[in-house]
KEKE-3310 file (N, C-alpha, C; in steps of 0.2 Angstrom, whole numbers, plus 5000, padded with zeros to 4 digits):
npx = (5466:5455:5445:5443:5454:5464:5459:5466:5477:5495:5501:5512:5514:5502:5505:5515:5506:5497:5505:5510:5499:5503:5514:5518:5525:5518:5503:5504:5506:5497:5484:5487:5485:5472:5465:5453:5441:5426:5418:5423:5420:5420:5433:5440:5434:5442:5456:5453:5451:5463:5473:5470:5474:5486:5504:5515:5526:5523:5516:5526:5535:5527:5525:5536:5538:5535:5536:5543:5531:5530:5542:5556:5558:5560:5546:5532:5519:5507:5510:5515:5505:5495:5501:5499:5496:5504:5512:5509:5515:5523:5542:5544:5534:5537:5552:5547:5541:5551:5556:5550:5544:5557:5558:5546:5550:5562:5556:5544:5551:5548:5541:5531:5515:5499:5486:5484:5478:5469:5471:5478:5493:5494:5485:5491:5503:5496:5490:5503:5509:5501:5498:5511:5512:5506:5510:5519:5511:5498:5499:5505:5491:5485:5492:5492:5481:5479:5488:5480:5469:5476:5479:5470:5463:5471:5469:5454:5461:5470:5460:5453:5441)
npy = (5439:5426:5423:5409:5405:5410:5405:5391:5391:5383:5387:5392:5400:5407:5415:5423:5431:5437:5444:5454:5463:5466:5473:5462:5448:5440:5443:5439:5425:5423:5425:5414:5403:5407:5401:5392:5406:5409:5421:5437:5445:5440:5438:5451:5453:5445:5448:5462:5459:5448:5460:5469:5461:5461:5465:5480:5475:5470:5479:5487:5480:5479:5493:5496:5490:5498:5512:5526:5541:5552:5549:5546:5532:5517:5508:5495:5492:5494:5503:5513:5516:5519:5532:5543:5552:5560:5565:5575:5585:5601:5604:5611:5608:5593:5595:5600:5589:5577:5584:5584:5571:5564:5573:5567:5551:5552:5556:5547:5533:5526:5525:5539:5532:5533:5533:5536:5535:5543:5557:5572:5580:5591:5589:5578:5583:5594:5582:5574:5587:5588:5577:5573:5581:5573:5562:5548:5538:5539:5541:5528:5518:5526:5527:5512:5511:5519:5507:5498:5501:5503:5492:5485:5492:5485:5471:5471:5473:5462:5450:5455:5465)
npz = (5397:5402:5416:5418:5411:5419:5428:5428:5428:5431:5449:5450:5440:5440:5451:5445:5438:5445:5452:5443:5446:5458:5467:5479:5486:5495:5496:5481:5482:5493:5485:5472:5480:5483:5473:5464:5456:5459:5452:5445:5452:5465:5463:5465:5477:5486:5486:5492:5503:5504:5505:5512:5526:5526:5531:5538:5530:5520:5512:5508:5500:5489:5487:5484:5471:5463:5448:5453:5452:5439:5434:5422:5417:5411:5411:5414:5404:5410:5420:5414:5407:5418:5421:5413:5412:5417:5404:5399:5408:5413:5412:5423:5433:5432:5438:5452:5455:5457:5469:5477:5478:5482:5494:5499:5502:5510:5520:5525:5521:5512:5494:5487:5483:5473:5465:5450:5437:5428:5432:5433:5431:5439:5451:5455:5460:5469:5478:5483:5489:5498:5508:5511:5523:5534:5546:5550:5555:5550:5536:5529:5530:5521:5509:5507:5503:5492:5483:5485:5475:5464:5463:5459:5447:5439:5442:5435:5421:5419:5420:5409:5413)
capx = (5464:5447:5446:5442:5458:5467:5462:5468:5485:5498:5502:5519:5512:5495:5507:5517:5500:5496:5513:5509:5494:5502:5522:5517:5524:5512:5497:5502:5505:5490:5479:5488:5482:5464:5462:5449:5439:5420:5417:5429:5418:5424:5442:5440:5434:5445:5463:5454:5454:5468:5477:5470:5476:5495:5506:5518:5532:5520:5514:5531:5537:5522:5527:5543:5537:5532:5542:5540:5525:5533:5548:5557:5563:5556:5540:5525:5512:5501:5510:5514:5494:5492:5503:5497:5492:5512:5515:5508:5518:5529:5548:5543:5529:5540:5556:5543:5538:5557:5560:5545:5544:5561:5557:5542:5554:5564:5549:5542:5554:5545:5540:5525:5511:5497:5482:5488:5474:5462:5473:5483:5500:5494:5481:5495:5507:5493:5489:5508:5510:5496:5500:5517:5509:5504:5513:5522:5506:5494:5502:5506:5487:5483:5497:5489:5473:5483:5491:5475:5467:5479:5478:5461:5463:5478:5464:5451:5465:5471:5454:5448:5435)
capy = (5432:5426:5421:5402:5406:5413:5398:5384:5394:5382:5390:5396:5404:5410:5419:5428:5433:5439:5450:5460:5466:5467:5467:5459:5442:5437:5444:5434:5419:5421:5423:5410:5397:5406:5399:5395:5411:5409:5427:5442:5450:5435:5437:5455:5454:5442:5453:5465:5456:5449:5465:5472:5456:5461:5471:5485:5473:5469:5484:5491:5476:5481:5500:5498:5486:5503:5518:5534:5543:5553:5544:5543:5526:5511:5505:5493:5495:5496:5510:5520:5520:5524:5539:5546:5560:5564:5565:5580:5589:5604:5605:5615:5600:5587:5595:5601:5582:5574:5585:5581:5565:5564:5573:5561:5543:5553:5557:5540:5531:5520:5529:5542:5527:5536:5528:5542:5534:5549:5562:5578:5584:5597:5585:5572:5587:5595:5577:5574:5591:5587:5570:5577:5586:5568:5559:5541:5533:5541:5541:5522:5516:5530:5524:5506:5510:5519:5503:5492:5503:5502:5484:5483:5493:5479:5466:5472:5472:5457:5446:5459:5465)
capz = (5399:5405:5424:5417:5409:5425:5438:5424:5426:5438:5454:5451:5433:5443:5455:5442:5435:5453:5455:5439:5448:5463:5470:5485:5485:5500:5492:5475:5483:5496:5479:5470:5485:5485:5465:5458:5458:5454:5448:5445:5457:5472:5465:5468:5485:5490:5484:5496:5509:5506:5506:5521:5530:5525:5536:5534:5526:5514:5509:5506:5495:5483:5485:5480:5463:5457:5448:5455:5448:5433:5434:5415:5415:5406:5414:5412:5401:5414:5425:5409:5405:5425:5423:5404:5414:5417:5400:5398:5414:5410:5415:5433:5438:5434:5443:5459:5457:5458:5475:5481:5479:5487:5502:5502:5501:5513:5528:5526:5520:5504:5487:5485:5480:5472:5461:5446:5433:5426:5437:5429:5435:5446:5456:5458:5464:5475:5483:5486:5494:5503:5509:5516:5530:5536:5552:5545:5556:5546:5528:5528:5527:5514:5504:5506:5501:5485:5481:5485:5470:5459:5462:5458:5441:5435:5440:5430:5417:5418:5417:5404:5416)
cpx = (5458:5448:5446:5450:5464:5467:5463:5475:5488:5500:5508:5517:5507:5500:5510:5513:5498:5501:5514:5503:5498:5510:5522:5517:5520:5507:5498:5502:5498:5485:5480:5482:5474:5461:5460:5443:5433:5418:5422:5424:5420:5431:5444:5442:5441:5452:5460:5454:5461:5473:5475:5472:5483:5496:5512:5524:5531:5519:5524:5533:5532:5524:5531:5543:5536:5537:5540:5537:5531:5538:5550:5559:5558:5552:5535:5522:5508:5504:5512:5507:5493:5494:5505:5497:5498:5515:5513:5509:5526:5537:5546:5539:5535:5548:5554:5544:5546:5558:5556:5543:5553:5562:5551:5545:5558:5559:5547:5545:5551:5544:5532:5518:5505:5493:5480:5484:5469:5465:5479:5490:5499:5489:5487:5501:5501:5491:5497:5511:5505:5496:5507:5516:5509:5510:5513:5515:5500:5494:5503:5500:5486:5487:5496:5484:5474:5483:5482:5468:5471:5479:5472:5460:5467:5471:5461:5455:5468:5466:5450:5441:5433)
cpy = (5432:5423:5413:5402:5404:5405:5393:5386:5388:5387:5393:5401:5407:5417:5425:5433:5439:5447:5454:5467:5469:5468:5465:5452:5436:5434:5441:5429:5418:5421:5419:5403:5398:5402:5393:5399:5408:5414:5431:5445:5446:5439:5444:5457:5450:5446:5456:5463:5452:5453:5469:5467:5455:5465:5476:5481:5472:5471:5486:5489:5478:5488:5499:5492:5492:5508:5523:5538:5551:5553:5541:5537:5522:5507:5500:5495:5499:5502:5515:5520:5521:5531:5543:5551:5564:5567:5572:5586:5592:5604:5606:5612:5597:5588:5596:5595:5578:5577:5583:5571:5562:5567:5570:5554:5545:5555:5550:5534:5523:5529:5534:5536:5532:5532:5536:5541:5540:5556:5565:5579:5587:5594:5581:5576:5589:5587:5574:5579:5590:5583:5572:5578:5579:5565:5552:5539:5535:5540:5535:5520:5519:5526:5516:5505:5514:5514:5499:5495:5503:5495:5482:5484:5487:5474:5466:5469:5467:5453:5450:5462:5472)
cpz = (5402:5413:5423:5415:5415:5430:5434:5425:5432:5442:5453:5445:5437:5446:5452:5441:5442:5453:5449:5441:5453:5466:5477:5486:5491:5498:5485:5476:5487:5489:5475:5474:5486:5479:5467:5461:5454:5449:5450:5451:5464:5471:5467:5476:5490:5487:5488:5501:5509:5508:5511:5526:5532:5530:5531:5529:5519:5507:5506:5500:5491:5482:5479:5472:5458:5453:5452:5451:5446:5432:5424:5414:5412:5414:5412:5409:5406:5419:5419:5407:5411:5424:5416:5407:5414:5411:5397:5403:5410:5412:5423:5433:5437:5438:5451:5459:5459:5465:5478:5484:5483:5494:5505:5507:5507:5523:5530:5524:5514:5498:5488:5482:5479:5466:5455:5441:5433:5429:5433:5434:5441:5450:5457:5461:5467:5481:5485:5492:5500:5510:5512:5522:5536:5539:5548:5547:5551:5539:5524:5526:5522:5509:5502:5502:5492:5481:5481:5478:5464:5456:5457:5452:5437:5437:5437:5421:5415:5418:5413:5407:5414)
residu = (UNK:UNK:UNK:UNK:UNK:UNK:UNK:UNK:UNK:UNK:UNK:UNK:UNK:UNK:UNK:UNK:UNK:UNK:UNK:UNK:UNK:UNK:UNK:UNK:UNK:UNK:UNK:UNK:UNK:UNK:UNK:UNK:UNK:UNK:UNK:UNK:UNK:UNK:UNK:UNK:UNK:UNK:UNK:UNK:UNK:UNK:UNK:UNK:UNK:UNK:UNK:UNK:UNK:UNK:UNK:UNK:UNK:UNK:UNK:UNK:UNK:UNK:UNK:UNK:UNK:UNK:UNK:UNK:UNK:UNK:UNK:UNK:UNK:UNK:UNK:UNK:UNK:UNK:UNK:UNK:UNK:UNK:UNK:UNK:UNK:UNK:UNK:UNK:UNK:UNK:UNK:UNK:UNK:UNK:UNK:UNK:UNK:UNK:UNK:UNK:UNK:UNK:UNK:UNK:UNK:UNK:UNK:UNK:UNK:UNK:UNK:UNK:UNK:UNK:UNK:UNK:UNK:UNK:UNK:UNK:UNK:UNK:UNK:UNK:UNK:UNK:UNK:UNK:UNK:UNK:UNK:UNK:UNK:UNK:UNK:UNK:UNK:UNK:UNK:UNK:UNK:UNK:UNK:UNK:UNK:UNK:UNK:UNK:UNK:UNK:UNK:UNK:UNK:UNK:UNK:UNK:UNK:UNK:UNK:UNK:UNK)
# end
């Protein structure tokens, strides 16, 4: 769809439109109320500001929109092309990645959030491993700014940008 496209949408279809980018129904509705966007480059900036304006409640409800990164079940388009990189992980990555990401969800209590476009198995397990080390206070903005890039790719994606 074209952004002229996008801010013609009503408010409650706009929002939808929103919450495929994003599961954060604050941050769909806050974007919905900012319509009409002059350039993809405003509607950009303002999803980043609006997503740095959320808190952790927010954040989470978007986490948890996601699967868990190489997670076999039925997905999105758009998170099965985020994580094309999984599909070429062998048994021992994706069983490390299933514990792992359970003694992730378990430390921090949300999902592993990880912007997994362009990224191999063994990057997204060394940046999980890595990321563990990290105290809840430290881990929760990381996993934000995760999420606010993932964001940002589905934008693109949705205005054909």
């Amino acid at each position: 769809m074209t952004l002229t496209e996008l801010n013609a949408l009503e408010p409650s279809r706009a929002q939808q439109e929103w919450l495929r980018c994003c599961g954060s129904s604050r941050w769909a509705a806050s974007m919905a109320a900012a319509m009409p966007f002059a350039t993809v480059a405003s509607m950009r900036e303002r999803a980043d500001a609006i997503w740095g304006a959320l808190g952790r409640g927010d954040w989470l409800e978007a986490f948890a929109a996601h699967p868990k990164i190489g997670e076999r079940r039925s997905v999105s388009a758009w998170s099965a092309a985020e994580q094309a990189g999984m599909q070429s992980a062998d048994e021992r990555a994706r069983t490390r990645l299933a514990v792992l990401n359970a003694d992730y969800e378990a430390r921090f209590g949300f999902i592993f959030i990880v912007c997994a476009t362009g990224k191999s198995p063994a990057e997204i397990l060394s940046m999980l491993e890595a990321r563990l080390t990290n105290d809840a206070e430290r881990e929760l903005p990381i996993a934000a700014e995760e999420q606010r890039k993932i964001t940002a790719l589905r934008l693109a994606k949705l205005v054909d940008a």
